[in-house]
C-alpha positions in Angstrom: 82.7 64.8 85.3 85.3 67.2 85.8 88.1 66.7 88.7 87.1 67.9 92.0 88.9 70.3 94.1 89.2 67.4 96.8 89.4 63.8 96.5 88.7 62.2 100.4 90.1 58.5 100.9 88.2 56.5 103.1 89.4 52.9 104.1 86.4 51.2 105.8 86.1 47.8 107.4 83.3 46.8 109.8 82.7 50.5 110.6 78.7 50.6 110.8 78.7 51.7 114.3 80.4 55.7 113.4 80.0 55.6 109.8 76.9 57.2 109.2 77.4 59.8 111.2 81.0 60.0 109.7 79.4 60.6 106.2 76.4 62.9 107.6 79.1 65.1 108.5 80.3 65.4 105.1 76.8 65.6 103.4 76.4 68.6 105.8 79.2 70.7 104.4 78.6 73.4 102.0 81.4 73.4 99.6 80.1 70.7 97.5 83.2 70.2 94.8 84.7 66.8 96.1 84.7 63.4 95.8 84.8 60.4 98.2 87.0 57.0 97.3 85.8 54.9 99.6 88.2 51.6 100.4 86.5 48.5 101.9 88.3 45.9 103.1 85.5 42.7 103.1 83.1 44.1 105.0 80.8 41.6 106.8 78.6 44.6 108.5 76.3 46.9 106.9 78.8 49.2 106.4 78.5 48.3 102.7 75.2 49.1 103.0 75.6 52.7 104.5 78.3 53.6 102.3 75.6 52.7 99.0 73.0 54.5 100.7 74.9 57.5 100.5 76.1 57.1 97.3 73.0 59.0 95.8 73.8 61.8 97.7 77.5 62.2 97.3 80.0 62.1 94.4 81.3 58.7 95.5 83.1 55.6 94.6 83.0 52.3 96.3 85.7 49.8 95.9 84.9 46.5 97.5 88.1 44.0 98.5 88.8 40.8 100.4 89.6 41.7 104.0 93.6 42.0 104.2 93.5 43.9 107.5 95.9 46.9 106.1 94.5 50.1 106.2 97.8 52.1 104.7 97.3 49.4 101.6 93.6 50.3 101.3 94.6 54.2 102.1 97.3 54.0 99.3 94.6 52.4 96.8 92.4 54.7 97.4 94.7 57.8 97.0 95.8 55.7 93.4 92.3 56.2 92.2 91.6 59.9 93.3 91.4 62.9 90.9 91.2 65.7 93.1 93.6 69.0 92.7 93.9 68.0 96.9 93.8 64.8 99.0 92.3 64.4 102.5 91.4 61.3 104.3 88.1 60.7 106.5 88.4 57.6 108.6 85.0 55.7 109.3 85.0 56.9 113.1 85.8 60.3 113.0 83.8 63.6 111.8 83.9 67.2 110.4 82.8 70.2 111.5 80.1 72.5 109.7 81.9 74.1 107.1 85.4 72.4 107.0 85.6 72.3 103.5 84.6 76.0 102.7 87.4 77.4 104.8 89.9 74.7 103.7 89.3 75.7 100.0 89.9 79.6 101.1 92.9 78.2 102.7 93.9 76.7 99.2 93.6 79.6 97.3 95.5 81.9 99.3 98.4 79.4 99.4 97.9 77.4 96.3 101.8 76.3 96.6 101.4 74.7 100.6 101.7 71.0 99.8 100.0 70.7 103.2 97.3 72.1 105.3 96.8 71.7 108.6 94.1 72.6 111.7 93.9 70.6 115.4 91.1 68.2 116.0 89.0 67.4 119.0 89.1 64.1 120.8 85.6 62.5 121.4 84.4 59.8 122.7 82.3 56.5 121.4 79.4 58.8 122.4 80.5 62.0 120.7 81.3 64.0 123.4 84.4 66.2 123.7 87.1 65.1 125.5 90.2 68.1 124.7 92.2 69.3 121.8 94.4 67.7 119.8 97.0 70.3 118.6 100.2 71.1 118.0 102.7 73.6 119.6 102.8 75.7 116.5 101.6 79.5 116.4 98.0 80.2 117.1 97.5 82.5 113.9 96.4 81.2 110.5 99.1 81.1 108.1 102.7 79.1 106.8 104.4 77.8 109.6 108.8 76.8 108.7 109.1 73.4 107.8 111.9 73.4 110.2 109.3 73.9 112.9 106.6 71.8 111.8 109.0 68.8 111.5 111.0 69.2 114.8 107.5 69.4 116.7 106.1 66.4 115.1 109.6 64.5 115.4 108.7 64.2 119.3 104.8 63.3 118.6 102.1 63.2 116.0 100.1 66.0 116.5 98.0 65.9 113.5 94.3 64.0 113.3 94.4 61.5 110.4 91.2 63.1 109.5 92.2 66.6 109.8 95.2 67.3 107.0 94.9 68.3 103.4 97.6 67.7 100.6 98.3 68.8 97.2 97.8 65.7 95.0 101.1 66.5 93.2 103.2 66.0 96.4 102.2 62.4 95.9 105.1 62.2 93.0 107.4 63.8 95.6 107.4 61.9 98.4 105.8 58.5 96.8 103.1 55.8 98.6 102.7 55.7 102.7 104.6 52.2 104.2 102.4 49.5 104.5 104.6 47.8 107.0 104.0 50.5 109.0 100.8 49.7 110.4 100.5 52.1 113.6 103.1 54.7 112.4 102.8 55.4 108.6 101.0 58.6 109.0 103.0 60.0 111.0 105.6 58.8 109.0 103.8 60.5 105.9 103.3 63.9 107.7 106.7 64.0 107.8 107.8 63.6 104.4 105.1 66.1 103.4 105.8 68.8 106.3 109.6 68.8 104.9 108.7 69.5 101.0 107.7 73.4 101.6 106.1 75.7 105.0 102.8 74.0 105.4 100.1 76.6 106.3 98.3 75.9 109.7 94.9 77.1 110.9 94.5 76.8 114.5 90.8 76.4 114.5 89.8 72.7 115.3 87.6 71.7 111.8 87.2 67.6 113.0 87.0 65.4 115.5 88.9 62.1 116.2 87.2 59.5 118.0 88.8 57.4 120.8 86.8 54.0 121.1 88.1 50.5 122.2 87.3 48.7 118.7 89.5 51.2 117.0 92.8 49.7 115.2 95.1 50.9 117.7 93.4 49.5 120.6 93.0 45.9 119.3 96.3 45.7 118.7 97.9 46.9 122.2 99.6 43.5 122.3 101.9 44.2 119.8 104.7 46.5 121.3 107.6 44.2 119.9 106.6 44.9 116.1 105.4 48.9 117.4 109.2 48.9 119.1 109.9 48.2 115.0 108.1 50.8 113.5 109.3 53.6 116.2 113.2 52.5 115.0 112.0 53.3 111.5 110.9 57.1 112.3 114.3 57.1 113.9 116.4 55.7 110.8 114.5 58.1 108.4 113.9 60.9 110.5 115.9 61.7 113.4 118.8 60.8 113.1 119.0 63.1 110.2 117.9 65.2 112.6 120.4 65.4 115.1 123.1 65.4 112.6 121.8 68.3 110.6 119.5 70.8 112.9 121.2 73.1 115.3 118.9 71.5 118.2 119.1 68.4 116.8 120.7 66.4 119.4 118.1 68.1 122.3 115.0 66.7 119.8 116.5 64.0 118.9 117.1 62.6 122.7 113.4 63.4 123.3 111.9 62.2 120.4 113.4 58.5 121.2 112.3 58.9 125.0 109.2 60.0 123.7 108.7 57.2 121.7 110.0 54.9 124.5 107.0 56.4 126.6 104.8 55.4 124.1 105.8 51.9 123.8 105.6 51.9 128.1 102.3 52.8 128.2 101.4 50.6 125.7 103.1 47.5 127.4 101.5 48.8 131.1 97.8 49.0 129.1 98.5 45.2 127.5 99.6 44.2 131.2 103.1 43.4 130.1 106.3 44.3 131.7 107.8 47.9 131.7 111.0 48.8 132.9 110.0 52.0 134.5 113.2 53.1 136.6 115.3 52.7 133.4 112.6 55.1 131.7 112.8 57.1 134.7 116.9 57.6 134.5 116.3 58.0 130.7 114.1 61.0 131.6 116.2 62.7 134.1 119.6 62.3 131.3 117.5 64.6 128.8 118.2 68.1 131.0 116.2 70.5 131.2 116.4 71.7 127.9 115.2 68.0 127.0 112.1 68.2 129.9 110.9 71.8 128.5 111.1 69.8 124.7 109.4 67.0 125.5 106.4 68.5 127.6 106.1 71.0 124.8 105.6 68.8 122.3 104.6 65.4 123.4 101.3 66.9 125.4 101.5 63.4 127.6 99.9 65.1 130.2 96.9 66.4 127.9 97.0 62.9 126.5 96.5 60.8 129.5 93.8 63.6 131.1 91.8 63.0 127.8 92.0 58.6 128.3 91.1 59.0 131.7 88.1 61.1 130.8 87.1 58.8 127.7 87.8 56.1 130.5 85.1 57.8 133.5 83.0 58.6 130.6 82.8 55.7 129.8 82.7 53.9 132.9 79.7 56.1 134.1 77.6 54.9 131.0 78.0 51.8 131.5 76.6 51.7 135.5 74.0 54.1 134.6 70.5 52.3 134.7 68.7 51.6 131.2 65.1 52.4 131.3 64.2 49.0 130.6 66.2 47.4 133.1 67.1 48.2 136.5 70.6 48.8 137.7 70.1 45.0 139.7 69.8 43.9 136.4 73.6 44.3 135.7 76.0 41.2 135.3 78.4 40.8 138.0 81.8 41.3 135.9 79.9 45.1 134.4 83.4 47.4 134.1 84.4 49.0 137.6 85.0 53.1 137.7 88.0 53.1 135.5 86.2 51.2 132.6 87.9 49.3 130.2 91.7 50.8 128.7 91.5 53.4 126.1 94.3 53.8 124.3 96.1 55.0 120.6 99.3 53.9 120.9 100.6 56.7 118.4 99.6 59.5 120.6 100.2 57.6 124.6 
């Protein structure tokens, strides 16, 4: 067969809950040039069994692994085996929207040169329903967007969907595999690198949706902040500190991108019920000046971030008290969630 136009990685591991409904979004897209590398890592669900059900209907290949808990490996396999022109990634939870891939391939062959492509994504909940928009502070027009820009923004947060970029295969040779000691951070370590090869081109339409859920990756892990405290001082070795010795604002995003990723850690230890030195966060806060403040709400979106949890969280909560038809609300044990829920959380993004 010839290559596709799109090759789409997709590292799956006890995903049967989302999955079909991951991959009946992509069976409902138009453009149909593409094929889907899909990455298991030992399975012991049906997702096996969902991903060869859909194997007759889509250009697809299935490799199947011993579980070694590391999506980035499995990602990075994956991407080794594609032979698309461009990469994208779908993970197991998330979705696309009708017609992604038609206006992403227009996208392409406007800007054939953009080693990547980018659009926001939607937050939903285990449920599906909306819950805000993930984007960046980039402008709302379709087109290339500096590098400069793109990286300085994403220095203080990831703003990009796993689910929602695109990349030119070749860039692979340029900036080489994702770290897989990374295991919270190496996308956004990996948007990075590709955001500072050449102007990626944004489209501010959301195109997918990224699912907040309390089995997700991120969540089980909320215990870790001491290796997450690790991974944030990587981003700063590679990335800003070059930064702030380089950019004209670079000391003004460089303060807030490491009290933004202090934040992140915080909430992470609050959510884990460890301790957080808030009045030393506080004092760090009120040091970056208002040229710091305006940087950091403009780009870290904490506010959107925590209004979208606490949704997910009511949401969540209210499903849970809500009578089933075959039982009575009486019927519910004694330790059923309260209002709040349980924690939702992604520790990338707050």
């Amino acid at each position: 067969m010839s290559a596709p136009w799109l090759s789409v990685i997709m590292p799956t591991y006890n995903g049967a809950t989302f999955l079909e409904s991951a991959l009946a979004s992509v069976l409902a897209q138009r453009e149909r040039d593409f094929e889907i590398v899909a990455v298991d890592d030992g399975s012991t669900d049906a997702t096996l069994d969902i991903l060869r059900a859909y194997r007759d209907r889509l250009r697809m290949t299935i490799v199947e692994q011993e579980h070694g808990g590391n999506w980035v490996r499995n990602t990075n396999h994956g991407m080794s085996l594609a032979s698309g022109q461009y990469l994208g990634w779908l993970h197991q939870d998330d979705l696309w929207g009708p017609d992604r891939l038609a206006k992403l391939k227009g996208l392409t062959s406007r800007w054939p040169d953009a080693p990547l492509i980018l659009h926001p994504a939607w937050f939903i909940d285990a449920e599906g329903n909306r819950l805000g928009l993930w984007r960046g502070s980039l402008p709302r027009r379709t087109g290339r967007v500096p590098s400069r820009q793109v990286v300085s923004r994403l220095l203080i947060q990831d703003f990009v969907a796993a689910s929602a970029p695109i990349f030119r295969a070749g860039a692979l040779a340029d900036v080489g595999r994702m770290d897989e000691e990374l295991w919270s951070l190496a996308d956004w370590d990996w948007w990075l690198r590709l955001a500072a090869l050449g102007p990626p081109v944004y489209h501010p339409v959301p195109l997918s949706s990224f699912r907040l859920h309390l089995s997700s990756q991120t969540c089980i892990r909320i215990d870790r902040a001491d290796d997450l405290v690790r991974q944030y001082g990587v981003l700063v070795t590679r990335h800003v500190d070059p930064w702030e010795q380089s950019a004209p604002d670079g000391r003004c995003v460089g303060r807030a991108a490491k009290f933004s990723y202090r934040l992140n850690v915080a909430l992470m230890q609050f959510v884990a019920r460890q301790p957080v030195g808030w009045l030393a966060l506080f004092g760090e806060f009120l040091r970056l000046g208002p040229a710091g403040w305006y940087v950091f709400f403009r780009d870290s979106q904490i506010v959107k971030r925590c209004l979208c949890r606490m949704r997910a969280g009511y949401m969540k909560a209210a499903a849970d008290r809500r009578p089933s038809p075959l039982r009575s609300r009486r019927s519910l044990p004694d330790d059923a969630p309260g209002i709040l829920g349980e924690p939702l959380v992604d520790v990338r993004r707050g």
